[in-house]
DSSP file (Angstrom, degrees, kcal/mol; ACC not computed):
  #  RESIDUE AA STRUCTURE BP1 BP2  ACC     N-H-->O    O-->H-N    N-H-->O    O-->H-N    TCO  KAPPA ALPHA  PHI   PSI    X-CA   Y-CA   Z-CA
    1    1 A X              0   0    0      0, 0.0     3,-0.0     0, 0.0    44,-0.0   0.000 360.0 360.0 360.0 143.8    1.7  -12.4   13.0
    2    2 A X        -     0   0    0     42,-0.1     2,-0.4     1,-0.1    42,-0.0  -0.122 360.0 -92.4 -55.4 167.1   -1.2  -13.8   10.8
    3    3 A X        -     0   0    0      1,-0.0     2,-0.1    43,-0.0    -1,-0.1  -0.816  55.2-106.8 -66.6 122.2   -1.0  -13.2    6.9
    4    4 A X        -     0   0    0     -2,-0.4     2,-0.3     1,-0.1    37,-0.1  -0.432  33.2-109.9 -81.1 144.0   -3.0   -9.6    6.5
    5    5 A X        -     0   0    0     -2,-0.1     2,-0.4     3,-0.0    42,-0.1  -0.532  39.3-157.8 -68.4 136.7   -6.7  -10.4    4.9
    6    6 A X    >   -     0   0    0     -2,-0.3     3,-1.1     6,-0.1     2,-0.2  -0.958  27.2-102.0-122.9 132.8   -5.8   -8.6    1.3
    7    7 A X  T 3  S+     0   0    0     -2,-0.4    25,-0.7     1,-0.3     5,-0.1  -0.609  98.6  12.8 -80.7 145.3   -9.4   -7.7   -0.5
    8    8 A X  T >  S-     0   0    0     -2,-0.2     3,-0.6    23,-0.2     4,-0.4   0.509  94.0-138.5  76.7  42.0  -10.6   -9.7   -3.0
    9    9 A X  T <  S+     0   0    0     -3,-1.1     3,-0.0     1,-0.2    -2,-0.0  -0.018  83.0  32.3  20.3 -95.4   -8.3  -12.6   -2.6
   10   10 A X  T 3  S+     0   0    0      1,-0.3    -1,-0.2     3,-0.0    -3,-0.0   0.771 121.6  55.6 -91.8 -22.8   -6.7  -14.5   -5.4
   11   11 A X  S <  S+     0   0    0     -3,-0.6    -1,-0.3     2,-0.0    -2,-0.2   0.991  91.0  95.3 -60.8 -63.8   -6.6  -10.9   -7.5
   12   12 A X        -     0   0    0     -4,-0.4    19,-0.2    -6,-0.1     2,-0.2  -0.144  59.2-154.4 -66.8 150.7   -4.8   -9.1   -5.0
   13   13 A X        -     0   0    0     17,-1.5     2,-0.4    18,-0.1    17,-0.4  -0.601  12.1-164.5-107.0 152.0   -0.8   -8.3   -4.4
   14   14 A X        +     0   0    0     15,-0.3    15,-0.2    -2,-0.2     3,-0.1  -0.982  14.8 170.8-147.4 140.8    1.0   -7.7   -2.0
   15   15 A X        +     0   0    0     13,-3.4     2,-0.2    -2,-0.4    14,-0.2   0.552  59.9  24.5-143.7 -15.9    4.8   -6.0   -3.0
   16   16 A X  E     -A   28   0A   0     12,-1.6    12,-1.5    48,-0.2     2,-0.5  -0.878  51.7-159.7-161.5 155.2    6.1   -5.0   -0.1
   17   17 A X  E     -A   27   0A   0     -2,-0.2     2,-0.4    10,-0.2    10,-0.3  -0.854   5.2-178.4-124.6 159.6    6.6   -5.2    3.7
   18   18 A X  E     -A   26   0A   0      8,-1.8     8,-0.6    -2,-0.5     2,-0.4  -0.841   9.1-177.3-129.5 111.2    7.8   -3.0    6.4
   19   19 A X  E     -A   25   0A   0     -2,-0.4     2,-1.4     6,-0.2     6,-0.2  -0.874  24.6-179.6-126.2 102.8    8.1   -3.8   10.1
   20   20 A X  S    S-     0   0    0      4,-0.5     3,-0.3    -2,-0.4     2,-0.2  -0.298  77.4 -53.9 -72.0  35.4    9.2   -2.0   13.6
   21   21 A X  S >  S-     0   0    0     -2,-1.4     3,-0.6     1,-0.2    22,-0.1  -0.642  81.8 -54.3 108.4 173.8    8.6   -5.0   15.9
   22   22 A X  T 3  S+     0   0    0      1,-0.2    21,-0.3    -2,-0.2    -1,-0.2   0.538 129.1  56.1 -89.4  -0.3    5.8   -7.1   16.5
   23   23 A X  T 3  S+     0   0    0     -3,-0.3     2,-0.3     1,-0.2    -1,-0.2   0.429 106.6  34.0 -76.3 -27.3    3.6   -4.3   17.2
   24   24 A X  S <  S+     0   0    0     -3,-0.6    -4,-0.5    18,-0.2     2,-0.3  -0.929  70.2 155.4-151.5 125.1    3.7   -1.8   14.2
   25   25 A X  E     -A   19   0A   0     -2,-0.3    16,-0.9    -6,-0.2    -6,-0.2  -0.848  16.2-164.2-142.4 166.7    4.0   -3.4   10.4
   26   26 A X  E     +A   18   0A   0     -8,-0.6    -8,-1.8    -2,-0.3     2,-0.3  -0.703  11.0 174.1-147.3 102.5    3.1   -2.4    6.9
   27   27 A X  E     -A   17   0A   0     12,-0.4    12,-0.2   -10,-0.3     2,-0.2  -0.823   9.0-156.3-113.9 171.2    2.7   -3.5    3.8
   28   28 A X  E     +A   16   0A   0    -12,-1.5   -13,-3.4    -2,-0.3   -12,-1.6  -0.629  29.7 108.5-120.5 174.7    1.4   -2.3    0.0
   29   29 A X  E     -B   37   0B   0      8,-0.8     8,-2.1   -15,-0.2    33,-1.0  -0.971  65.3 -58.7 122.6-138.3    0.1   -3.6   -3.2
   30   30 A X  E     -B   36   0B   0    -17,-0.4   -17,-1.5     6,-0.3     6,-0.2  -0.903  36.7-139.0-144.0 161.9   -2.9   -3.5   -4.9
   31   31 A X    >   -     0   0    0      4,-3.6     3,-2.3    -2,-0.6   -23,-0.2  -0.567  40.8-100.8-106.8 164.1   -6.6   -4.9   -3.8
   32   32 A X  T 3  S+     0   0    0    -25,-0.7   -24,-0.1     1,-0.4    -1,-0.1   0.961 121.5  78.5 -74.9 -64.9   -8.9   -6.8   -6.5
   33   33 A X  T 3  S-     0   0    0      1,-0.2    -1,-0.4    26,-0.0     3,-0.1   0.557 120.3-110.8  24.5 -58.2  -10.7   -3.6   -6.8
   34   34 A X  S <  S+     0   0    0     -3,-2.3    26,-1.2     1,-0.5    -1,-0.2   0.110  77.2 128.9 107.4 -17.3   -7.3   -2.7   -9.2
   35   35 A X  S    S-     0   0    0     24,-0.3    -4,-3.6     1,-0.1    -1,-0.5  -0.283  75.1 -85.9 -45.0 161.4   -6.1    0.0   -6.3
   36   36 A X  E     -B   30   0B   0     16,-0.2     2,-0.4    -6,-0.2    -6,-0.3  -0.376  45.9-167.0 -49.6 124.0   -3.8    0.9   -4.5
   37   37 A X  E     +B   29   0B   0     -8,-2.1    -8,-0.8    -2,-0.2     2,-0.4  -0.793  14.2 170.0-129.9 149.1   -3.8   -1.2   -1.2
   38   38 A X        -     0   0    0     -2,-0.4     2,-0.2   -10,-0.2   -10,-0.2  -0.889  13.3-174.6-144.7 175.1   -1.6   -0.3    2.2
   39   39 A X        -     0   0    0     -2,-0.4   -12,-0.4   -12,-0.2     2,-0.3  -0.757   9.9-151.5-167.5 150.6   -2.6   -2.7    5.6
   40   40 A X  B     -C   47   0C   0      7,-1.5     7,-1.1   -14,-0.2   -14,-0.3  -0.780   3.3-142.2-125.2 148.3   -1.1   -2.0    9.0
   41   41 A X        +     0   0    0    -16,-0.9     2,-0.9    -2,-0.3     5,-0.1  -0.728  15.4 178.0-109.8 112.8   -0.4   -4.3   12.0
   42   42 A X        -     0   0    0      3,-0.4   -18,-0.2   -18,-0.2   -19,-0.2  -0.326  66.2 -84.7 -65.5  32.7   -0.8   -3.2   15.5
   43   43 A X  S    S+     0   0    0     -2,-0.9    -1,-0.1   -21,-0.3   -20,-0.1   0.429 120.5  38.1  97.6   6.1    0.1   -6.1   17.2
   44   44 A X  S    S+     0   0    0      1,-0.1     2,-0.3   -21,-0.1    -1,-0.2   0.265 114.5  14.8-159.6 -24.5   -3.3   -7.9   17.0
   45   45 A X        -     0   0    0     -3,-0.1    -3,-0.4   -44,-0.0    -1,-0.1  -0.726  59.9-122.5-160.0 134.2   -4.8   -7.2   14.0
   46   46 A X        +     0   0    0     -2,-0.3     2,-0.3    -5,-0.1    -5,-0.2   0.277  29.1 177.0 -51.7 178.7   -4.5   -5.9   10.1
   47   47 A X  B     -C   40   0C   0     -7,-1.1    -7,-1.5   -42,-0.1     2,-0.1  -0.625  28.6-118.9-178.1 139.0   -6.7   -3.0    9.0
   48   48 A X        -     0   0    0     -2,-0.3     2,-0.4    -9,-0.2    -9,-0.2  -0.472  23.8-149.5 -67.9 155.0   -6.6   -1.4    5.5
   49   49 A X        -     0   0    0     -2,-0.1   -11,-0.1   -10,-0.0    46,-0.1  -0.972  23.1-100.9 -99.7 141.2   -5.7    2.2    5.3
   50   50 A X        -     0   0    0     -2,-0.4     2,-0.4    45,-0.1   -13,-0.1  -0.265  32.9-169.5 -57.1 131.0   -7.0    4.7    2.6
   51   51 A X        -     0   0    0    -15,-0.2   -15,-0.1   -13,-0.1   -13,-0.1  -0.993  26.1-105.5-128.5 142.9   -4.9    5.4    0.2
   52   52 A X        -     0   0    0     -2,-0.4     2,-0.4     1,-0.1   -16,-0.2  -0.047  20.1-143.8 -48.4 154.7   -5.5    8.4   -2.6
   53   53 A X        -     0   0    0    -18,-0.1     2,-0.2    -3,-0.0     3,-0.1  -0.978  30.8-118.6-113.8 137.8   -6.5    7.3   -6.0
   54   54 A X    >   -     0   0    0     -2,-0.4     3,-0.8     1,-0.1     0, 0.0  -0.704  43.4 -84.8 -83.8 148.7   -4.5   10.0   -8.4
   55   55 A X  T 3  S+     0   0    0      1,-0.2    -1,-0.1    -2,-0.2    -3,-0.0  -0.011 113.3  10.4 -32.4 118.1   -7.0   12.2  -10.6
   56   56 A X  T 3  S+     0   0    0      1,-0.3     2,-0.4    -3,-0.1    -1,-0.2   0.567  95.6 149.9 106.0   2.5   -8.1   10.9  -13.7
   57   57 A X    <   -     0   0    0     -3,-0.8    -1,-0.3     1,-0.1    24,-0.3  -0.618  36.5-162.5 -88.3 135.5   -6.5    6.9  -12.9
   58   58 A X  S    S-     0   0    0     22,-1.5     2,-0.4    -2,-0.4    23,-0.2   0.854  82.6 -11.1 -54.8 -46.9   -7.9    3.5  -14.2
   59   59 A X  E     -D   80   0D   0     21,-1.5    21,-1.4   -24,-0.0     2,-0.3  -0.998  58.7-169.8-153.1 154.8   -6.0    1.7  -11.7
   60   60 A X  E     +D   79   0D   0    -26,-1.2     2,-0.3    -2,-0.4    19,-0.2  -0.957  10.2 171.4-138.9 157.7   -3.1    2.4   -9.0
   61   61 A X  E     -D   78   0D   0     17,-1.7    17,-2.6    -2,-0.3     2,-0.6  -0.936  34.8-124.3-159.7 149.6   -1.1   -0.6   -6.8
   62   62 A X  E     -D   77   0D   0    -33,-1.0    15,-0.2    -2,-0.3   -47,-0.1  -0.805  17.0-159.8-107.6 140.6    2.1    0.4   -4.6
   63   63 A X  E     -     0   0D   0     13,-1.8     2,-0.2    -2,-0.6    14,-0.2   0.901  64.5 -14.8 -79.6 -39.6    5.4   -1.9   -5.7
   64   64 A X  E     -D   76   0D   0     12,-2.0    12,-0.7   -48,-0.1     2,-0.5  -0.560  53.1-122.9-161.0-147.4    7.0   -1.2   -2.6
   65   65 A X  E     +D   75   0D   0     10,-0.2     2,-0.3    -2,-0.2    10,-0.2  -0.836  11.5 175.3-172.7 117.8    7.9    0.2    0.7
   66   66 A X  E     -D   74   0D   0      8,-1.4     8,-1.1    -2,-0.5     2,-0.3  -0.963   5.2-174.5-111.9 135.6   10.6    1.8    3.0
   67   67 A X  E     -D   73   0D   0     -2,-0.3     6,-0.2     6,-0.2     3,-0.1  -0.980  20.3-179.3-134.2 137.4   11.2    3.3    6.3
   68   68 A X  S    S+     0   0    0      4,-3.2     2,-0.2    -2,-0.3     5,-0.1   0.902  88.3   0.2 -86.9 -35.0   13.6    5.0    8.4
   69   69 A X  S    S-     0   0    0      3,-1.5     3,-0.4   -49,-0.0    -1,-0.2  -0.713  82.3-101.4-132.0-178.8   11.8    5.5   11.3
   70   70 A X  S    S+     0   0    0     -2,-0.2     3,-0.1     1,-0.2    -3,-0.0  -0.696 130.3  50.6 -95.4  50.3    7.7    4.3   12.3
   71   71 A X  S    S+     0   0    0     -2,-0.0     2,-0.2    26,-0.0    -1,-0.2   0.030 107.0  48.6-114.3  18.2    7.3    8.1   11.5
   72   72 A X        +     0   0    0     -3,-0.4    -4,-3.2     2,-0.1    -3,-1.5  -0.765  67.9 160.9-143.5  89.9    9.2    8.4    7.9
   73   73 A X  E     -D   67   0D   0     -6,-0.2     2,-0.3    -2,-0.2    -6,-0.2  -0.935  19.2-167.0-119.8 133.7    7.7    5.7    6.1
   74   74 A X  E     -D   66   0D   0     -8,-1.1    -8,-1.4    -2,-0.3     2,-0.2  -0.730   6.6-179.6 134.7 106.8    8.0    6.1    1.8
   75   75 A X  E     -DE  65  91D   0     16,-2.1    16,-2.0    -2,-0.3     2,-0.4  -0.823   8.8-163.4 -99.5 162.0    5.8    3.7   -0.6
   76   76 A X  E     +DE  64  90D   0    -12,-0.7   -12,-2.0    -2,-0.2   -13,-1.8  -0.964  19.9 146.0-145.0 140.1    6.2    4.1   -4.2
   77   77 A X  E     -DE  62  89D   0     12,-1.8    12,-1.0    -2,-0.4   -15,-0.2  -0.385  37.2 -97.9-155.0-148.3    3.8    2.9   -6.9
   78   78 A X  E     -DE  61  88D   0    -17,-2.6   -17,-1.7    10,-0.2     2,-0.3  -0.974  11.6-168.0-152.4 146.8    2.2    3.3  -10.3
   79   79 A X  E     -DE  60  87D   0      8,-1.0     8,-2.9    -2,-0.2     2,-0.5  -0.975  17.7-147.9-136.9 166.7   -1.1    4.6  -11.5
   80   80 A X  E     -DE  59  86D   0    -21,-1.4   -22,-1.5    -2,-0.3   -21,-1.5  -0.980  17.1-177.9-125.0 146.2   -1.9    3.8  -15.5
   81   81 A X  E    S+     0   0D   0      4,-0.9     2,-0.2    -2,-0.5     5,-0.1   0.258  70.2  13.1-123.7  -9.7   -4.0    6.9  -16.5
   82   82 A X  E >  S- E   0  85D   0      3,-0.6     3,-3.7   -25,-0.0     2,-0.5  -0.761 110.0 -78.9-171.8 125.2   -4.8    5.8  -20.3
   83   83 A X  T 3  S+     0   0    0      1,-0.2     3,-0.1    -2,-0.2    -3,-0.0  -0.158 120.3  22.2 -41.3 102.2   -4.1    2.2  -21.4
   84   84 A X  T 3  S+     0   0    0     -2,-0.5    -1,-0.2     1,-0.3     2,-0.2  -0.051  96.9  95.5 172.1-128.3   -0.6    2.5  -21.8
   85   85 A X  E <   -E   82   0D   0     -3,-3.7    -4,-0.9     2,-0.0    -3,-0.6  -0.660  46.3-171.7 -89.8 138.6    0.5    4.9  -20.2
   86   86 A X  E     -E   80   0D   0     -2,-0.2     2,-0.4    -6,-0.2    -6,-0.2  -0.993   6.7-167.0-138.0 118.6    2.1    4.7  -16.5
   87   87 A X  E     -E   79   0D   0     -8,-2.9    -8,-1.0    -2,-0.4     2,-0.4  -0.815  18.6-176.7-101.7 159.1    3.0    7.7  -14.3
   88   88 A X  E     +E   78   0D   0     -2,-0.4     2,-0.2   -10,-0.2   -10,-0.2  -0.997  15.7 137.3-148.0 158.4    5.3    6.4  -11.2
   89   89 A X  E     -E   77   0D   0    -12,-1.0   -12,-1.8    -2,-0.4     2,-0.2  -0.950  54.5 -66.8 175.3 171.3    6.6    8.6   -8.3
   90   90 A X  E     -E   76   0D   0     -2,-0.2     2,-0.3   -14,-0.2   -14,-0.2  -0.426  44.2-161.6 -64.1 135.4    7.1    8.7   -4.4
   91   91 A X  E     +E   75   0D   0    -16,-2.0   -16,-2.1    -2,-0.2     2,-0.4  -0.975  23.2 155.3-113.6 131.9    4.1    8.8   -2.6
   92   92 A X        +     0   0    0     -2,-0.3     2,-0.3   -18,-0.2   -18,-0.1  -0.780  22.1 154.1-155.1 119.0    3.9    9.9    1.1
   93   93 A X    >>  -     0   0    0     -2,-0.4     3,-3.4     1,-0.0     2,-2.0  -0.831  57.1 -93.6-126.3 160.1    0.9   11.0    2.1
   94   94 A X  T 34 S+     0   0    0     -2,-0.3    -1,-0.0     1,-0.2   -43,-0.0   0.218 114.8  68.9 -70.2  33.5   -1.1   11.4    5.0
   95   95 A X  T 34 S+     0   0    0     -2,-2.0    -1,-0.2   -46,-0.1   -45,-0.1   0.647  99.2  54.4-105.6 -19.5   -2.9    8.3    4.5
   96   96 A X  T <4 S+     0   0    0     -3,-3.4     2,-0.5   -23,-0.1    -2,-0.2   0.477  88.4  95.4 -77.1 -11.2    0.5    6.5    5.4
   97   97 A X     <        0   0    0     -4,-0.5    -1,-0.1     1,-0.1   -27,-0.0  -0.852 360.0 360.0-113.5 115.5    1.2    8.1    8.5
   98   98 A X              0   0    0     -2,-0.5    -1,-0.1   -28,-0.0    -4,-0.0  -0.060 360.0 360.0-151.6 360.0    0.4    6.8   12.0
């Protein structure tokens, strides 16, 4: 499978990946933009998915990524809310789920 196009190139991370086959993959990390970034592949081509920005954040990126199954899939990340300061926690949210 290609390397997924990550926005704003040589600024953007990528932190983790997850993959069911050559058909269904994922990975997280954060777009140049200074968000949170998720990408999917369906077997022929990437596409970002939306991911929440939490209330009141400068910037968010997800570190990494887990699944048990391709329908209980777990990222977990960081958002800094005052320079600083860092809140971190699970996210799964509907923005992850297929």
């Amino acid at each position: 499978m290609p390397t997924p196009t990550v926005t704003g190139g040589a600024k953007s991370t990528l932190n983790g990946v997850v993959s069911f086959g050559p058909t269904n993959a994922w990975v997280v990390g954060r777009g140049r933009n200074g968000a949170a970034l998720v990408e999917h592949w369906n077997g022929a081509a990437w596409s970002v998915v939306p991911v929440p920005t939490p209330a009141g954040a400068a910037s968010s990126q997800l570190s990494g990524i887990s699944a048990r199954s391709p329908s209980d899939i777990w990222a977990v990340g960081s958002a800094s809310v005052l320079v600083g300061t860092t809140v971190q926690g699970p996210y799964a949210g509907r923005a992850l789920e297929r």
